[in-house]
C-alpha positions in Angstrom: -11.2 27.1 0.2 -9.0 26.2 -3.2 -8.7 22.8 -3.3 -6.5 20.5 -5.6 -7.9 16.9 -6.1 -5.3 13.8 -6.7 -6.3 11.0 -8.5 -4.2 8.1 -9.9 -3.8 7.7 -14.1 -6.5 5.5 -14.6 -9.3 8.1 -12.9 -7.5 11.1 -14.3 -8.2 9.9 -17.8 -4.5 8.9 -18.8 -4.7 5.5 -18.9 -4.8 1.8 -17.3 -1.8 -0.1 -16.5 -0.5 1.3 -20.0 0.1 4.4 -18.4 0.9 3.3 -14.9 4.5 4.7 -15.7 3.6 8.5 -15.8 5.1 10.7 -14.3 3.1 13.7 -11.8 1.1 16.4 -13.3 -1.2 18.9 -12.4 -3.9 20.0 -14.5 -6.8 23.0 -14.2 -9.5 22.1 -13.0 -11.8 19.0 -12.2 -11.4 15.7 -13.5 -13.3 12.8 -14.0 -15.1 12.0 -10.4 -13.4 15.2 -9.5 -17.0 16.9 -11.3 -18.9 15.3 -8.6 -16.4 16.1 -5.8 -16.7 19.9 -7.2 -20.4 19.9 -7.1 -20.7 18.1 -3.8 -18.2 20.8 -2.3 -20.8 23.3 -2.9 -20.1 27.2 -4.3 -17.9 28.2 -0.8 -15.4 25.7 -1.9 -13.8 25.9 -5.5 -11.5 23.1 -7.2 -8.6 24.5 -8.7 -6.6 21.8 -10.1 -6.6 17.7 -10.6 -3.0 16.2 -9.4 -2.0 13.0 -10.9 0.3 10.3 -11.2 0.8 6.3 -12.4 0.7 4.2 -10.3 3.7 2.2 -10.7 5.4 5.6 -10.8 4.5 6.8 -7.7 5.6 3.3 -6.3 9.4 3.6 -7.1 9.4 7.4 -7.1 8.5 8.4 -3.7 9.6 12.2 -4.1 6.6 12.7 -6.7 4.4 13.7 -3.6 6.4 16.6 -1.9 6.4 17.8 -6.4 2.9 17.6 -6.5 2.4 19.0 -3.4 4.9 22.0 -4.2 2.9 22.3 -7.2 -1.0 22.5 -5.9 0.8 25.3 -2.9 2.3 27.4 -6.0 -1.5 27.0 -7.8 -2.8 28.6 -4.5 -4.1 25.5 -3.0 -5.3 25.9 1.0 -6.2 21.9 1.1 -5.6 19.0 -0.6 -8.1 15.9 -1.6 -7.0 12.5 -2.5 -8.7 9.5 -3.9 -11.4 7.5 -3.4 -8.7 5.1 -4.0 -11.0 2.1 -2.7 -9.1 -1.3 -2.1 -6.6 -0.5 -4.8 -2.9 -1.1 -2.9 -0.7 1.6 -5.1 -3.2 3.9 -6.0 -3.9 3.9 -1.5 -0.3 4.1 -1.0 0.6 7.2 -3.4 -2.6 9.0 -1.6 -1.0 8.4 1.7 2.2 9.8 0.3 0.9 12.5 -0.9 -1.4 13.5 2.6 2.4 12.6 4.4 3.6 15.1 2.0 1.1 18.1 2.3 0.9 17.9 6.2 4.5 18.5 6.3 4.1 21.1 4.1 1.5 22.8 6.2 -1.2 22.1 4.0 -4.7 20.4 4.8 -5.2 17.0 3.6 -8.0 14.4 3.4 -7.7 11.4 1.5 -10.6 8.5 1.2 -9.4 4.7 0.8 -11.6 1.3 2.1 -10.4 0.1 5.6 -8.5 -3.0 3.4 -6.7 -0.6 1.6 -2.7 -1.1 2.1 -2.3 2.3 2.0 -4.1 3.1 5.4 -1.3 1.9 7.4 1.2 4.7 5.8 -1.0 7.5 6.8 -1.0 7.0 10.7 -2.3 10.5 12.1 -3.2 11.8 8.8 -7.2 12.1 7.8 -8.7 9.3 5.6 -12.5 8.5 5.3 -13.6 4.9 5.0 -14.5 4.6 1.0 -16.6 1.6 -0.7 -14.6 -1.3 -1.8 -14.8 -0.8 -5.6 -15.8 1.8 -7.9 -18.9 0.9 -8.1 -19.5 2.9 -4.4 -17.8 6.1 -6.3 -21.1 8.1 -5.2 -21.5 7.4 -1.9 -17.9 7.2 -1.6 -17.4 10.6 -3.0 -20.3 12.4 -0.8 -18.7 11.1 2.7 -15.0 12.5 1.2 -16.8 16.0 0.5 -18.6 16.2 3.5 -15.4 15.3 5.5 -13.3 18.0 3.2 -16.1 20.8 3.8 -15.7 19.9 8.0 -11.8 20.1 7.8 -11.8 23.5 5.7 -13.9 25.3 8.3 -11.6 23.7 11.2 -13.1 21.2 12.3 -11.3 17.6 13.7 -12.8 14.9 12.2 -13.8 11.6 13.9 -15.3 8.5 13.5 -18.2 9.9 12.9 -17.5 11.3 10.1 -16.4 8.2 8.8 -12.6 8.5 9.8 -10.5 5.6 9.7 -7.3 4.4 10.5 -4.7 5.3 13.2 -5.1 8.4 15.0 -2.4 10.4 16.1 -2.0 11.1 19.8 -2.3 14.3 21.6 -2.0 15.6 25.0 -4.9 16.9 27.1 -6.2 17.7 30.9 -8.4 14.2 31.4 -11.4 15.6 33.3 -11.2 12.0 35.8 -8.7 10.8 37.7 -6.7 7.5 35.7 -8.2 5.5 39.0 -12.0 6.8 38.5 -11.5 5.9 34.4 -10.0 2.5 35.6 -12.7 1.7 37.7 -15.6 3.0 34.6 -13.8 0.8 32.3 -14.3 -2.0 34.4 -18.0 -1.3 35.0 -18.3 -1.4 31.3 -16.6 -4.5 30.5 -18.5 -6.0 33.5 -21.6 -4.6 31.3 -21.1 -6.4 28.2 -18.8 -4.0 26.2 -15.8 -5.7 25.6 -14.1 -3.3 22.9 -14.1 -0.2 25.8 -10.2 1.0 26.2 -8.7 4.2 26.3 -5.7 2.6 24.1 -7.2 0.9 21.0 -4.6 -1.8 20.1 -3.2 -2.7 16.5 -5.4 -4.4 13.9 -3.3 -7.0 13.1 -4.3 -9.1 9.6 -6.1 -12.7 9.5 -4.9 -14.5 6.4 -6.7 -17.4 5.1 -4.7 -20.1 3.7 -5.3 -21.0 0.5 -6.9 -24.4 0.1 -4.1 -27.4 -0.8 -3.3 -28.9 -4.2 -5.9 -31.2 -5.2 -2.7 -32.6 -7.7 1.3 -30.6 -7.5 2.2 -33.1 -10.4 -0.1 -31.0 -12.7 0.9 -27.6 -11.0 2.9 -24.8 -12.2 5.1 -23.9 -9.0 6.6 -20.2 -8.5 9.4 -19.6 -6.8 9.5 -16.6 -4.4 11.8 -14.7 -1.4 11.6 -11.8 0.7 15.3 -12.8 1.1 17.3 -10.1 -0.8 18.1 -12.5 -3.3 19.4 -10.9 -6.6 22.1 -11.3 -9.4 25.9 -10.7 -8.5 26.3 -7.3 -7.7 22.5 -5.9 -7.1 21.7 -4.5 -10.5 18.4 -3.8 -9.5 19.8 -1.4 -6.4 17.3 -3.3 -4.3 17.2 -2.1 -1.0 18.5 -4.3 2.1 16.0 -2.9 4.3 13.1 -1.4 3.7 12.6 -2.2 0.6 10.2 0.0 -1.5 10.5 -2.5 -4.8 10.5 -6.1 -5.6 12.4 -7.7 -8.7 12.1 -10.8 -10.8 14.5 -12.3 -12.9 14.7 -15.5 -15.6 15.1 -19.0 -13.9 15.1 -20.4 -18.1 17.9 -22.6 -18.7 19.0 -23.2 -15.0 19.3 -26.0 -12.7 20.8 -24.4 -9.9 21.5 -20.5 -8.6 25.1 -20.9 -8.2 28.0 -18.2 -6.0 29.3 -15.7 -7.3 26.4 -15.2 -9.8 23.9 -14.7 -7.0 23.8 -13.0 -3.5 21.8 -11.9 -0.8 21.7 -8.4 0.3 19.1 -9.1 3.1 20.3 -6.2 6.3 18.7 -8.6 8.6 20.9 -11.4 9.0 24.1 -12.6 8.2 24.6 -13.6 4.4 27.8 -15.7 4.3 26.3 -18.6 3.9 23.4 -17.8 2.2 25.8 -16.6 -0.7 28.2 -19.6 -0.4 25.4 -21.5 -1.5 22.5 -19.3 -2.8 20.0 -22.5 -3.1 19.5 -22.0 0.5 17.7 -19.1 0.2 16.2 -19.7 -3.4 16.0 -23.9 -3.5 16.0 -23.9 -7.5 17.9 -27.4 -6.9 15.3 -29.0 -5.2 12.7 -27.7 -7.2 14.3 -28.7 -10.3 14.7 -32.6 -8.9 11.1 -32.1 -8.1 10.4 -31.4 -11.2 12.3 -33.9 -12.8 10.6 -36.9 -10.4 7.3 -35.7 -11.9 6.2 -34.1 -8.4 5.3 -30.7 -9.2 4.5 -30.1 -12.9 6.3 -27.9 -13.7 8.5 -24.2 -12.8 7.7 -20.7 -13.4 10.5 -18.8 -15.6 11.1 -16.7 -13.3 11.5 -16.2 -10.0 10.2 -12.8 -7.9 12.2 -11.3 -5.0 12.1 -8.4 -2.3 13.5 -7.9 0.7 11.4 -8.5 3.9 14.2 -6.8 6.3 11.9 -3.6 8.0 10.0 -3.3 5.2 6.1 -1.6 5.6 3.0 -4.0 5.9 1.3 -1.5 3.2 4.5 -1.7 1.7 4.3 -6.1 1.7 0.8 -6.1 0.9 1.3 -4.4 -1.9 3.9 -7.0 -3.3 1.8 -9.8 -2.2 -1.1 -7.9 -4.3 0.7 -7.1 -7.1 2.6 -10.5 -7.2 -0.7 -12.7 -7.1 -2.0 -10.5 -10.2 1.2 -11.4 -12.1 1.2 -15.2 -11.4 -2.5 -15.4 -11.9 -2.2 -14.1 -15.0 0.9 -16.2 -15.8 -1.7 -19.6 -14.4 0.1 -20.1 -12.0 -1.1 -22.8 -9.4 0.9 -22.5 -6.4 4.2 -20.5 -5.4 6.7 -21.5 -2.8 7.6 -18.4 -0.6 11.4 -18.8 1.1 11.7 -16.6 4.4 14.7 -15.6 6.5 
């Protein structure tokens, strides 16, 4: 088969976070770890063309998958490749997109992401193969993706076996036993010790440690956070009200307060009257600011992040809970108070 390989910016040679903004791009030939994929494939297989994108870029942009994917058909793809994208939440989520995109598009698709990967969750029913954590398991990593591409080209389904991961999606067939004789031969297993046998394997929901408490808040830098819609008068950032695909962040710096008519809530889950009548309920700035000045908390971040929690993915919130914790880790950051609605 022709296959086209995507890769973010930073394994297509582009760039780090410097070049998380560009745009999608396909390019002839292998790429970076797409040399190994090509080998690994073997001589029936041949690997046309490297797809690309930033990562930030295919974030906000959600139509560059159906381009690329338009692209690699026109380039005379027959399947489509995508990652390892390991634990990394954007690069997982664009190669989700982009597997979304090609199986509507009738094309083959196989992408290869770790199990903690927020991207997994976006690509219910379409092939992914479990991945190493890091880059550091690229060759492994990369000989499990070409074994499971080689499989799907000649037809095959793959399973767990294989390494698949994720949801499946359900299909319809003739059950060789009656739903009475599988009843009864689940009990007998369960009654044998194996308590994971079902027929329905149920959602893997996450376990979130808490961080441990401030040993001292009076010598803490304090951020202040809200998956409330919260945004300036008149949503400049077009932030969405459900669903949200962003989040935004904006300068606390001279202000003791968020007052009406310069802030609001555009939250689709509840109603906002009195959240904008007085916008501190959903952002306290007051009470963090009289904190502040009692010497309780040492201090306030400049600025204060936002999103809007309203229907919006779990690969969707993981990734603003990843890429939030990078930004107020690197701003030493001790602590952040999260408002919910």
């Amino acid at each position: 088969m022709r296959i086209v390989h995507y890769l973010n910016q930073f394994f297509a040679g582009v760039g780090g976070e410097d070049a998380a903004g560009a745009g999608p791009e396909l390019r002839e030939g292998a790429v970076g770890p797409g040399r190994r994929l090509a080998a690994l494939l073997g001589d029936e297989h041949e690997l046309i063309g490297t797809a690309f994108c930033g990562d930030d870029y295919a974030s906000g942009h959600t139509e560059f998958a159906a381009a690329l994917v338009e692209q690699a058909r026109e380039a005379g793809a027959e399947l489509l490749v995508a990652g390892p994208a390991f634990t990394s939440g954007r690069y997982g989520l664009a190669c989700a997109r982009i597997l979304a995109a090609a199986t509507e598009a009738g094309l083959p698709a196989v992408a290869a992401m770790s199990p903690d990967n927020p991207g997994l969750a976006e690509a219910a029913g379409i092939p992914v193969i479990e991945s190493g954590a890091t880059a550091r398991q690229m060759g492994p990593s990369l000989e499990r993706l070409a074994a499971a591409a080689r499989k799907l080209a000649a037809g095959a389904e793959l399973t767990a076996e294989d390494g698949r991961i994720g949801p499946v999606a359900r299909t319809n067939r003739m059950a060789e036993r009656s739903a009475a004789e599988r009843a009864v031969a689940l009990v007998l297993r369960r009654l044998g010790g194996d308590r994971d046998a079902t027929e329905i394997p149920l959602p893997d929901f996450d376990q979130v440690t808490p961080a441990a408490p401030l040993s001292d808040p009076s010598d803490a830098l304090i951020a202040l956070l809200t998956e409330g819609g919260f945004v300036p008068a008149g949503n400049p950032d077009r932030l969405e009200s459900a669903r949200a695909s962003k989040w935004i962040r904006h300068s606390l710096e001279g202000r003791d307060s968020v007052e009406a008519g310069e802030f609001e809530s555009v939250h689709g889950g509840f109603s906002t009257q009195w959240a904008n009548a007085e916008p501190n309920r959903i952002l306290p700035l007051d009470a963090a600011r009289q904190l502040e000045g009692e010497g309780a908390i040492g201090g306030l971040h400049t600025e204060y992040f936002a999103t809007t929690g309203n229907g919006t993915t779990v690969a969707d919130a993981r990734r603003f809970g990843l890429e939030w914790a990078a930004e107020l880790h690197g701003a030493r950051i001790q602590a952040a108070i999260l408002t919910a609605t």
